[in-house]
DRENGU-782994 format. One record per residue (C-alpha): residue number from 0; x, y, z; residue in three letters. Coordinates in Angstrom, 3 decimals. Layout:
REM DRENGU-782994
num=NUM	u=X	v=Y	w=Z	residu=ALA $
...
REM end
This chain:
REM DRENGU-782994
num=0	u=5.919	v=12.575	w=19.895	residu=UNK $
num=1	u=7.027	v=8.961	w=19.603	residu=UNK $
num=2	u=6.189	v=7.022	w=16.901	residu=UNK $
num=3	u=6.505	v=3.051	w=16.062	residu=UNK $
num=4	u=8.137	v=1.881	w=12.957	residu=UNK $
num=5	u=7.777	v=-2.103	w=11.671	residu=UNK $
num=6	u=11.231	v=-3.547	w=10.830	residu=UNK $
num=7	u=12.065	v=-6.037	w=9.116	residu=UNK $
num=8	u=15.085	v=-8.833	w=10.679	residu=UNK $
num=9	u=16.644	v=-11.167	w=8.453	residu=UNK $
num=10	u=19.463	v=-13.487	w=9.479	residu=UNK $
num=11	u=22.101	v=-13.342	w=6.989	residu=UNK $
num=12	u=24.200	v=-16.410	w=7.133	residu=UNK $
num=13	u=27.136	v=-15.060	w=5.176	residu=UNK $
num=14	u=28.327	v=-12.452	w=7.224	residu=UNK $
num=15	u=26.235	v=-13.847	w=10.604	residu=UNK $
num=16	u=24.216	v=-10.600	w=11.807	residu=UNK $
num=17	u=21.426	v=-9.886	w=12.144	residu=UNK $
num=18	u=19.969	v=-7.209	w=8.799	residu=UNK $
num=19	u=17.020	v=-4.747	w=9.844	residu=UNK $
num=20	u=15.479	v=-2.215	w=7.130	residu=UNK $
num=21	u=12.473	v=-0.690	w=7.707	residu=UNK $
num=22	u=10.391	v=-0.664	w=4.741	residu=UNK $
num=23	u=8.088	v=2.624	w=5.412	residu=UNK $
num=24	u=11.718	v=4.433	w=5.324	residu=UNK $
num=25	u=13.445	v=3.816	w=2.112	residu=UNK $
num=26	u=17.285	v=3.133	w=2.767	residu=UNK $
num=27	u=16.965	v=3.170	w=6.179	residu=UNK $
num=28	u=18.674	v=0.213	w=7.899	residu=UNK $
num=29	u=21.555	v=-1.514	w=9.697	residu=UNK $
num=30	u=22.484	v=-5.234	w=11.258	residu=UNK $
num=31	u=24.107	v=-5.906	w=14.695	residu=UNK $
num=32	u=25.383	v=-9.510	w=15.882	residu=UNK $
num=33	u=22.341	v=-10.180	w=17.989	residu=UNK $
num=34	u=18.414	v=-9.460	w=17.779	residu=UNK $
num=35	u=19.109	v=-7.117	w=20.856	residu=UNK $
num=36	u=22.053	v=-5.271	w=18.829	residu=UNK $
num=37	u=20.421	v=-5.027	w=15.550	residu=UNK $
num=38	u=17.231	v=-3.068	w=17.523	residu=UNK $
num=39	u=19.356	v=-0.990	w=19.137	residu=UNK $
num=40	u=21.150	v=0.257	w=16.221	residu=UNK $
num=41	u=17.684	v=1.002	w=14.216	residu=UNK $
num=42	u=16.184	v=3.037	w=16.582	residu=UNK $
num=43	u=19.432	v=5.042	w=16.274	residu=UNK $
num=44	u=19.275	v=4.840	w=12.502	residu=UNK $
num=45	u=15.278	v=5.340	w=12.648	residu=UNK $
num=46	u=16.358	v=8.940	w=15.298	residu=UNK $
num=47	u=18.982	v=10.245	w=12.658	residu=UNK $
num=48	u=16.991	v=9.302	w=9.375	residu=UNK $
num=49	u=13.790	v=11.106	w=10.845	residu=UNK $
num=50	u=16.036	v=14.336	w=11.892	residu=UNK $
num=51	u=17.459	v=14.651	w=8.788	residu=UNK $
num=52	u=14.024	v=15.005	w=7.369	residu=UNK $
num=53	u=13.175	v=17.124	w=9.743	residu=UNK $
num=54	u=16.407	v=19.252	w=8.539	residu=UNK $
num=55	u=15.986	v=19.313	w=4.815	residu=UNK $
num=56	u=12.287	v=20.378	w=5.198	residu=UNK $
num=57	u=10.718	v=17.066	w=4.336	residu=UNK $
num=58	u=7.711	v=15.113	w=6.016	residu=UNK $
num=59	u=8.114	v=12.559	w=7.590	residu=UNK $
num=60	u=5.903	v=9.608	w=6.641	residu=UNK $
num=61	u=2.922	v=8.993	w=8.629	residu=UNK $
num=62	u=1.869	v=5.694	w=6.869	residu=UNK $
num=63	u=3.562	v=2.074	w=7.472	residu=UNK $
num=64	u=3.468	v=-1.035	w=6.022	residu=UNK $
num=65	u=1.192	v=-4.036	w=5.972	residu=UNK $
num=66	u=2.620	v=-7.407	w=6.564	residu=UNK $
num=67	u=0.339	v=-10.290	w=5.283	residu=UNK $
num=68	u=0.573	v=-14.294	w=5.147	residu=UNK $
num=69	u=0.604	v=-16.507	w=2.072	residu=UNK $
num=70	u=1.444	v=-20.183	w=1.412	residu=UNK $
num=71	u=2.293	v=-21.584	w=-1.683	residu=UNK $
num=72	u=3.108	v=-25.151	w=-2.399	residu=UNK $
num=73	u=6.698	v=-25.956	w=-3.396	residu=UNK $
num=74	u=7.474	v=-29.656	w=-4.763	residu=UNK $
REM end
């Protein structure tokens, strides 16, 4: 059964790649040097991080995250 994850991408200029996390899986994440790389390498994480749940008996989370807009006005 597939199932879709959000992630979040945030360019860190620091070390210049790419971060993902994805927020409905606690301490799952990775980075990668380009968009393309940093996807890549979270579906891998996303793969092993659901397995091991699968190994130590543990659900695996069927809800996600919400993402919403706000504005606020900075002087």
């Amino acid at each position: 059964m597939a199932r879709k994850f959000k992630v979040v991408l945030t360019w860190d200029n620091e070390t210049q790649v790419y971060v993902v996390t994805v927020p409905a899986l606690p301490g799952c994440g990775t980075q990668g040097k380009d968009r393309t790389e940093a996807l890549e390498r979270i579906q891998e994480a996303i793969a092993g991080y659901v397995e091991t749940l699968k190994l130590i008996g543990q659900p695996v989370p069927q809800g996600d995250v919400e993402f919403a807009e706000v504005q606020v006005s900075v002087s």
